[in-house]
MITIVEX-688194 format. One line per 2 residues: number of its first residue (from 1); their letters; for each residue x, y, z of C-alpha. Coordinates in steps of 0.25 Angstrom, whole numbers, padded with zeros to 4 digits. Layout:
N
NUM	a	X:Y:Z ~ ...
! end
This chain:
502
1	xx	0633:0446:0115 ~ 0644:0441:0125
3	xx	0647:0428:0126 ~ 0646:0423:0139
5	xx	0658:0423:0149 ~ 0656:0407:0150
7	xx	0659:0399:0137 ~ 0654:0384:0137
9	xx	0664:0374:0127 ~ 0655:0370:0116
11	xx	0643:0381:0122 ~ 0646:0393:0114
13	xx	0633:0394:0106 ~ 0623:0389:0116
15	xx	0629:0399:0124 ~ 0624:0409:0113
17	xx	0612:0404:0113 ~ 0609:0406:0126
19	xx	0614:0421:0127 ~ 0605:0424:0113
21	xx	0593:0419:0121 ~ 0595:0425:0134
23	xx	0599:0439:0128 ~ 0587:0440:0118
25	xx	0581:0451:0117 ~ 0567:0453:0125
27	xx	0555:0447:0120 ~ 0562:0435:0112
29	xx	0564:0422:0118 ~ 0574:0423:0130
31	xx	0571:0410:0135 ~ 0582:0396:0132
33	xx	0581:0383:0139 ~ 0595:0374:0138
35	xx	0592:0360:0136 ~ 0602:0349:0135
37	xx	0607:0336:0143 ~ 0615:0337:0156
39	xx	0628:0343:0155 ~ 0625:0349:0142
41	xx	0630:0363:0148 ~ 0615:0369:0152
43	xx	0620:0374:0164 ~ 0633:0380:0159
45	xx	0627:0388:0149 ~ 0616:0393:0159
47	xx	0628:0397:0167 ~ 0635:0404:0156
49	xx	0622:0412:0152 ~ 0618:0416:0166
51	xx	0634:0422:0166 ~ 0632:0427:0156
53	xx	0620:0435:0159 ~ 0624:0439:0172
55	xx	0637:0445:0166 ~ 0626:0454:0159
57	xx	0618:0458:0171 ~ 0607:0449:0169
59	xx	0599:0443:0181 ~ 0601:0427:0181
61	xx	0591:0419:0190 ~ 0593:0406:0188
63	xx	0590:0393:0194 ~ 0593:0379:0193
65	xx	0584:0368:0192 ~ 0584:0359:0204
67	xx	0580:0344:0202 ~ 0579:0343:0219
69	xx	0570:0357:0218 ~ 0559:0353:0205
71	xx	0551:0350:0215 ~ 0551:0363:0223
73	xx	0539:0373:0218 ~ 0547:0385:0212
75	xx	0561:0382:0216 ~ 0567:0385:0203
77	xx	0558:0399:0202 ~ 0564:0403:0218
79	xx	0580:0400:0212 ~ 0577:0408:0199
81	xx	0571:0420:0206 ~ 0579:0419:0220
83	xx	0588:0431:0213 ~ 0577:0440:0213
85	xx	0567:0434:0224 ~ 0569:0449:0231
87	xx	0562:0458:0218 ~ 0549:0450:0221
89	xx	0547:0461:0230 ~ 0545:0468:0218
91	xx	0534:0460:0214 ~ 0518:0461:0217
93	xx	0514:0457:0230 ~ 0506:0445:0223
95	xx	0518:0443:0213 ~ 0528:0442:0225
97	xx	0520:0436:0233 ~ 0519:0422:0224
99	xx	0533:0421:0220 ~ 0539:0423:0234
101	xx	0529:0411:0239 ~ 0533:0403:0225
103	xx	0549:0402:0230 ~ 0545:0402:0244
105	xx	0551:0415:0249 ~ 0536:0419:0254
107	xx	0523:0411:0261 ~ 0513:0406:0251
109	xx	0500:0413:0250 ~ 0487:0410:0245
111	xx	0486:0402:0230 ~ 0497:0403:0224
113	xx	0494:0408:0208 ~ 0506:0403:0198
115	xx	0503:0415:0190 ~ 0508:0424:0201
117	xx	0520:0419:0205 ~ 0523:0417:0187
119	xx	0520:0433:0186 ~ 0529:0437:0200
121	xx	0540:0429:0193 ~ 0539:0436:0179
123	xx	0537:0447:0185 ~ 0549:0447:0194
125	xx	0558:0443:0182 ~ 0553:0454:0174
127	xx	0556:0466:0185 ~ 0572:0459:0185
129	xx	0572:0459:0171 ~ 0568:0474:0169
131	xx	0581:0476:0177 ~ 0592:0467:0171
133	xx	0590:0454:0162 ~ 0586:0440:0169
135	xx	0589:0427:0164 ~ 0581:0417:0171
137	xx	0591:0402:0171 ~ 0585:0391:0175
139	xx	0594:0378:0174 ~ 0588:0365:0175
141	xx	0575:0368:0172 ~ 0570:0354:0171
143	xx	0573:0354:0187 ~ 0565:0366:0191
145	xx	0553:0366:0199 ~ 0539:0366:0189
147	xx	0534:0377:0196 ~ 0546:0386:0193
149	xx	0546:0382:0179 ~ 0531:0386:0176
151	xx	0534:0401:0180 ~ 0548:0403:0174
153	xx	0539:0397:0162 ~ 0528:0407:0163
155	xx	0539:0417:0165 ~ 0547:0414:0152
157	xx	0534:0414:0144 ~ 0534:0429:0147
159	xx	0547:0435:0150 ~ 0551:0438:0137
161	xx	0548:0452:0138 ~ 0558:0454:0149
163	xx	0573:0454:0150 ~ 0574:0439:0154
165	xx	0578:0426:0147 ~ 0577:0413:0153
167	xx	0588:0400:0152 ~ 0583:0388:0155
169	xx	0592:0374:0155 ~ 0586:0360:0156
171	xx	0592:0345:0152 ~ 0585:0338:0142
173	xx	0582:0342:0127 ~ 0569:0346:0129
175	xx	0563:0357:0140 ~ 0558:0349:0152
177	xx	0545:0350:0158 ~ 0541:0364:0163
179	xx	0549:0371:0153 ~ 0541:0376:0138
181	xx	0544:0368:0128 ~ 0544:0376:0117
183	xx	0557:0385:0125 ~ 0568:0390:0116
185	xx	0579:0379:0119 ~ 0594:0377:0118
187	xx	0597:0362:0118 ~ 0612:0357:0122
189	xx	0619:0347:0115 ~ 0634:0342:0117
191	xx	0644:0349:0114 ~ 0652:0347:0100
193	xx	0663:0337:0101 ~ 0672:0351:0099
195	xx	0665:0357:0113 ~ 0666:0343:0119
197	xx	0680:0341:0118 ~ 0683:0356:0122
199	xx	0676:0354:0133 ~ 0684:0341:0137
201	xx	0697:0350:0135 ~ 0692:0362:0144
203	xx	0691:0352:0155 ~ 0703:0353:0166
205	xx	0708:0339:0162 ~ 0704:0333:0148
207	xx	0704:0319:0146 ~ 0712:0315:0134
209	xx	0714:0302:0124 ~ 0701:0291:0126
211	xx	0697:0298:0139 ~ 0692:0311:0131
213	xx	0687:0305:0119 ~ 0678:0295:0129
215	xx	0675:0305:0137 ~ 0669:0316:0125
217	xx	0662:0303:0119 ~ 0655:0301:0132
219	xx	0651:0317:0137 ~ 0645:0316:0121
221	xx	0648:0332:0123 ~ 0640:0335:0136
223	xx	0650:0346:0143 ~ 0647:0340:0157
225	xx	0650:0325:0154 ~ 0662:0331:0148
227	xx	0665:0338:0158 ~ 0662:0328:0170
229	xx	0668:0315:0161 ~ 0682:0324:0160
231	xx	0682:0326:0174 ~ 0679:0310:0177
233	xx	0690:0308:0167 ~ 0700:0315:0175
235	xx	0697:0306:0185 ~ 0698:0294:0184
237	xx	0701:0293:0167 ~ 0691:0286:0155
239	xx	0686:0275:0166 ~ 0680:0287:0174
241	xx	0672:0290:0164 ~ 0657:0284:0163
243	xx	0648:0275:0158 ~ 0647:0282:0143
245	xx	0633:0273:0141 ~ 0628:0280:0150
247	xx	0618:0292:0146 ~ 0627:0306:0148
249	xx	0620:0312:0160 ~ 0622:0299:0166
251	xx	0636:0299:0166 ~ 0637:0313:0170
253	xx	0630:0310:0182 ~ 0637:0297:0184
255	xx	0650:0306:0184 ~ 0645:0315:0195
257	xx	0641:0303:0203 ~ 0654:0297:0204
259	xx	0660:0309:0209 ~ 0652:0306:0221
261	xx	0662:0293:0223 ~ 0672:0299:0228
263	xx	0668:0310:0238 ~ 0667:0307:0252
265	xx	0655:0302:0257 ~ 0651:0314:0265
267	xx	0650:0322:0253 ~ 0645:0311:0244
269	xx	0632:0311:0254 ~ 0631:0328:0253
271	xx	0630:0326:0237 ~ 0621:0318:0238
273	xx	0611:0327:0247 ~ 0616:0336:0238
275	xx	0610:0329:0226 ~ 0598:0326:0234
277	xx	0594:0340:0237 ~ 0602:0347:0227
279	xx	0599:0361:0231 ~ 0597:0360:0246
281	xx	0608:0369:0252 ~ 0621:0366:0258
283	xx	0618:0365:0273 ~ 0605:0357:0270
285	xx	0611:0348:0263 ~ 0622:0345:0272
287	xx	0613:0345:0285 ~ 0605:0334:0277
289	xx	0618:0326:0273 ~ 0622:0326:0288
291	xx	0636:0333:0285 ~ 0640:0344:0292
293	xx	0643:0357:0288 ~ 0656:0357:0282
295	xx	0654:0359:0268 ~ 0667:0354:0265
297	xx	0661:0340:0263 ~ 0656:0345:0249
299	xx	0671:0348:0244 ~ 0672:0334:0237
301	xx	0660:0335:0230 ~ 0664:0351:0226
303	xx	0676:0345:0221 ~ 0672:0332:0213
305	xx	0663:0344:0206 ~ 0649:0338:0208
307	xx	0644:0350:0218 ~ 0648:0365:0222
309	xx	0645:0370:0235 ~ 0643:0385:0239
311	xx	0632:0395:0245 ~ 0625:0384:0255
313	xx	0623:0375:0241 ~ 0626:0363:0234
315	xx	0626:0363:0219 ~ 0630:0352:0210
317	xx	0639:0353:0199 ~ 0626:0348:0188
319	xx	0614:0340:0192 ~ 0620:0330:0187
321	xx	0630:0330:0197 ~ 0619:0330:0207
323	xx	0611:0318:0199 ~ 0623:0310:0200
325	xx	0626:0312:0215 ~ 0613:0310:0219
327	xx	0607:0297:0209 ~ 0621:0292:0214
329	xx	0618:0289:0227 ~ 0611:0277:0233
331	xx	0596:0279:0234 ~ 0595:0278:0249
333	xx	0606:0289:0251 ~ 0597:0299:0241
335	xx	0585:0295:0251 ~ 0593:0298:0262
337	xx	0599:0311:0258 ~ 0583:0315:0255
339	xx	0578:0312:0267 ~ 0590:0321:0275
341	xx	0589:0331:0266 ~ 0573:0331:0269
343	xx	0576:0331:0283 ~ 0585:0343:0281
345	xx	0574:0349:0275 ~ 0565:0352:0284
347	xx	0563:0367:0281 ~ 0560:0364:0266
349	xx	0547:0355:0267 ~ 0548:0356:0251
351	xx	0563:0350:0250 ~ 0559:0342:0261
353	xx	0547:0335:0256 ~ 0553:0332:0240
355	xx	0567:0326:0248 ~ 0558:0318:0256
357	xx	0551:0314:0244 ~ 0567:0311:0236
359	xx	0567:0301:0250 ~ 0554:0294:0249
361	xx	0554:0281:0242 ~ 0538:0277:0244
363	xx	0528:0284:0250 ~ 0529:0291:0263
365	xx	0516:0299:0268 ~ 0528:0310:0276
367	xx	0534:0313:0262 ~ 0521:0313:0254
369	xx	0516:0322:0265 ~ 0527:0332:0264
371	xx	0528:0333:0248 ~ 0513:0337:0250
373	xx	0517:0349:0260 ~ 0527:0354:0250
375	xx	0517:0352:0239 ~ 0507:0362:0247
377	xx	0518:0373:0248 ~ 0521:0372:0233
379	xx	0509:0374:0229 ~ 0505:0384:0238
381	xx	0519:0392:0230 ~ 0512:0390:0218
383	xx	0521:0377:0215 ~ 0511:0369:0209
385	xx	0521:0358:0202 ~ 0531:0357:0215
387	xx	0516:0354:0220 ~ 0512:0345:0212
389	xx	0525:0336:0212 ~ 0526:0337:0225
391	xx	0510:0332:0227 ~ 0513:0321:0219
393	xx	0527:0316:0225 ~ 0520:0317:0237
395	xx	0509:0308:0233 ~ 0518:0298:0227
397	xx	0524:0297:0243 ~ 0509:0295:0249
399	xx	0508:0281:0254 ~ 0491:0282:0254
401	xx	0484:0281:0241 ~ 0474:0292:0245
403	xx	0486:0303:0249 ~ 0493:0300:0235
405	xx	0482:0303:0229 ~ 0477:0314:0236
407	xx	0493:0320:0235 ~ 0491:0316:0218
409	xx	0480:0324:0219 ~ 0486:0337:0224
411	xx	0496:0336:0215 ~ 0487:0337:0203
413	xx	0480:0349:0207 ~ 0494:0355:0209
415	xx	0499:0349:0195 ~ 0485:0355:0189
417	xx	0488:0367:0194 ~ 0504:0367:0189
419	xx	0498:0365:0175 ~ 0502:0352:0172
421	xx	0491:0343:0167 ~ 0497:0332:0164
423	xx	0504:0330:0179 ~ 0489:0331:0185
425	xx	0484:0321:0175 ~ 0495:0312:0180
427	xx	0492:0315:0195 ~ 0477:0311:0193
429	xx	0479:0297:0187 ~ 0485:0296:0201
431	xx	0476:0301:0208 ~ 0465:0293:0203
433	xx	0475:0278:0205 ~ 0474:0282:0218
435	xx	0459:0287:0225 ~ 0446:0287:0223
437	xx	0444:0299:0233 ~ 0434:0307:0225
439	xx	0440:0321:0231 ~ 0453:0318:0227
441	xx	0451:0313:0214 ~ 0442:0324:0214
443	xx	0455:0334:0216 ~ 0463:0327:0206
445	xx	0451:0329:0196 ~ 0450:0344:0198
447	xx	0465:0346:0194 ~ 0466:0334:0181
449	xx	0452:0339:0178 ~ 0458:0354:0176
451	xx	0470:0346:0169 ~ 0466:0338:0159
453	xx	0457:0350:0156 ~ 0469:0360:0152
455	xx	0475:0349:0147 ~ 0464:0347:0135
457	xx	0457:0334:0141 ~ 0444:0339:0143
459	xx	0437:0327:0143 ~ 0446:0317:0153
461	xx	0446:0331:0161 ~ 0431:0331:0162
463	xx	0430:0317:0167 ~ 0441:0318:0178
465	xx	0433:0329:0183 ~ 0420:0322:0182
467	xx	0424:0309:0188 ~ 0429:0316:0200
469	xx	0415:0320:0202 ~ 0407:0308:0199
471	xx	0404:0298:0203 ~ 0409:0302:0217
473	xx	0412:0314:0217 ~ 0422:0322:0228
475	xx	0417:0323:0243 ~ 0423:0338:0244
477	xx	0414:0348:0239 ~ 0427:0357:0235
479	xx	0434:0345:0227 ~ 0417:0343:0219
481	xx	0417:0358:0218 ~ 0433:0357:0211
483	xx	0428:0347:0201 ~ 0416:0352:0196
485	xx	0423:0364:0194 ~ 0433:0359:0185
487	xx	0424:0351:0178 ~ 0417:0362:0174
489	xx	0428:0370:0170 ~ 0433:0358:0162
491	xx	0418:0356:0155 ~ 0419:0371:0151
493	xx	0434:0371:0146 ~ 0432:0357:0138
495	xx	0421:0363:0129 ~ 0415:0347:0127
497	xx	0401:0346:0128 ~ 0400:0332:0134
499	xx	0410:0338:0143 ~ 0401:0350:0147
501	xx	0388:0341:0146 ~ 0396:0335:0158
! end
């Protein structure tokens, strides 16, 4: 096997590792997720696969996990696939049809089925693959949207067959929520002192006598606070060195921040709508900052190494570049830059709505209103999680009692129909603190009924559903009709004879 064209100090058999995986044969495991703190190199070694790969021919569809897009139904999926989006064509009228209305490239019609768009999805990667190798990338994953995650999930349980293999990077140590668990992992750890001190050496100016030995015991062999803590060195000696007490990612995002010091204010308040928006395009993000058009008022921050700017966009250099220069910045200028960028917004009521909602320190009925539109047009997509959170933000923003609770309500019946019972048994305790309105409690019951059910609690299940009825039971045929169904369902599935006595 070649080794890669990129070669990371102190990487070379995680490197390995990662081309043994990718390059398996069919039908073994061809799946890896990269777990490790920030800096650790995640990224790098992604890069050097994905070149890797490329060199060989492969098709790479990768994406990047976007903290400002996790709320966006099927964000992720539309950035993954955006490479080959055109061979859906290829696809069955029905299969086409619901993954163009997922990511937004075609009108949603009719109820959505997740099993369609899941199938369209494998089967789109599985025509590509039958041509030339595909490995999927997705960096970041604990930033992608829930939505996305549950089809690339479905997908990876049944790709093994095919000619693709599937990298998968995350922070932490263990696989963040919407990822399996059991996933054959490959967790990162510093470098050896060797690699750490190497790495020192490779950058353009070393520090030397108690600078170096202060700085490798404080980076504790994470390549990016060696990295960054050199080039702070070279600035301004050991006193520009940070707090050592305080937790590593910390100081790599302190060091990021104070960059910001020194730039002029103009561009100062462009990285910070930057940061709040974070992958809004150039032009928006200028219009909203109120700063012309000449893009030259990025070059200070291009050259403090904090952002890149090209094709219409604005990237930081790592998120946590972005998390310094925006968690930096007073509170009311992060509200500020929401709201402009909202205003900015007004041909995106999705991105408008969750801005709104960054901007929103109460409750406001405009906001909560808003969040409840763009719940609708998610779950209309299929986007039953972006739903959900996006019903139960806007409830936390409805000034009446009876609208949070109504909004809570919805929000269950999308997190029921997202599969996550232990977020709609949450949702109904809240609904229940709130209203005594026997339809909506009846709604809410229908969905934590169905729930607890799946979830093994037949019993408790049983007595949500019955208590919706009786005494009072709901006013609305439909939502009366609704409950005795599930509680019949749930009577038959429990197998309890006081349960079917019922």
């Amino acid at each position: 096997m070649a080794e890669p064209a990129v070669t990371l100090v102190g990487r070379r058999s995680e490197i390995r590792r990662i081309l043994d995986v990718i390059e398996a044969e069919r039908g073994e495991s061809r799946i890896l997720l990269l777990l490790g703190e920030a800096g650790t190199g995640k990224t790098r070694l992604v890069a050097a696969a994905t070149d890797h790969a490329r060199g060989g021919g492969w098709v790479v569809l990768a994406c990047q996990g976007s903290e400002a897009e996790s709320q966006q139904s099927f964000a992720s999926l539309h950035q993954l696939l955006l490479p080959v989006l055109p061979e859906a064509g290829t696809l069955a009228e029905h299969l086409r049809g619901a993954l163009e209305s997922a990511v937004g490239i075609a009108p949603v019609g009719g109820q959505p089925d997740p099993m369609l768009l899941r199938v369209a999805v494998l089967t789109l990667l599985t025509g590509v693959s039958r041509r030339r190798p595909v490995l999927l990338v997705v960096d970041d994953v604990q930033h992608s949207d829930r939505d996305s995650l549950d089809v690339l999930g479905f997908v990876a349980r049944r790709i093994a067959a095919e000619d693709v293999s599937v990298l998968l990077t995350s922070r932490g140590q263990t696989p963040p929520e919407g990822v399996a668990g059991d996933l054959p992992t490959l967790l990162l750890g510093p470098l050896s002192e060797q690699a750490a001190a190497d790495l020192v050496d490779a950058q353009p100016h070393p520090p030397t006598g108690r600078t170096r030995i202060d700085l490798l015991q404080q980076a504790g062999g994470n390549p990016l606070a060696i990295i960054e803590l050199c080039r702070a060195a070279k600035m301004g000696g050991t006193g520009a060195l940070p707090d050592g007490g305080l937790p590593r990612t910390e100081r790599i995002q302190q060091m990021y921040a104070a960059r910001l010091h020194g730039l002029p204010e103009i561009t100062q308040r462009l990285i910070l709508y930057a940061a709040a928006s974070e992958y809004e395009d150039l032009a928006t993000i200028m219009a909203a900052a109120g700063a012309g058009q000449d893009i030259a008022v990025w070059a200070p921050a291009e050259a403090a190494g904090l952002v890149t700017v090209a094709d219409g966009r604005v990237a930081f250099r790592h998120p946590l570049a972005r998390a310094g220069s925006y968690h930096g910045a007073p509170a009311y200028l992060r509200q500020r830059a929401h709201r402009d960028l909202a205003a900015a917004l007004t041909a995106d009521p999705a991105r408008r709505a969750w801005h709104l909602a960054a901007a929103c320190l109460g409750q406001d009925e405009s906001v909560a209103a808003a969040l409840e539109d763009t719940a609708e047009l998610a779950e209309r997509r299929g986007g039953f999680f972006a739903a959900a959170r996006a019903l139960e933000r806007s409830a936390e923003c409805s000034p009446a009692a009876r609208d949070r609770a109504r909004r809570y309500a919805k929000a269950l019946r999308a997190a029921n129909n997202a599969g996550d019972p232990s977020w709609v048994r949450e949702l109904y305790g809240k609904v229940t603190a709130l209203t005594h309105d026997p339809d909506v409690l009846g709604l809410a019951a229908c969905g934590a009924g169905m729930a607890l059910s799946l979830f093994g609690h037949q019993r408790e299940a049983f007595q949500v559903l019955l208590g919706a009825l009786e005494p009072k039971s709901p006013k609305h045929g439909t939502t009366a009709l609704a409950l005795t169904a599930v509680l019949q369902g749930v009577a038959f599935q429990s197998g309890l004879p006081e349960v079917r006595g019922g």
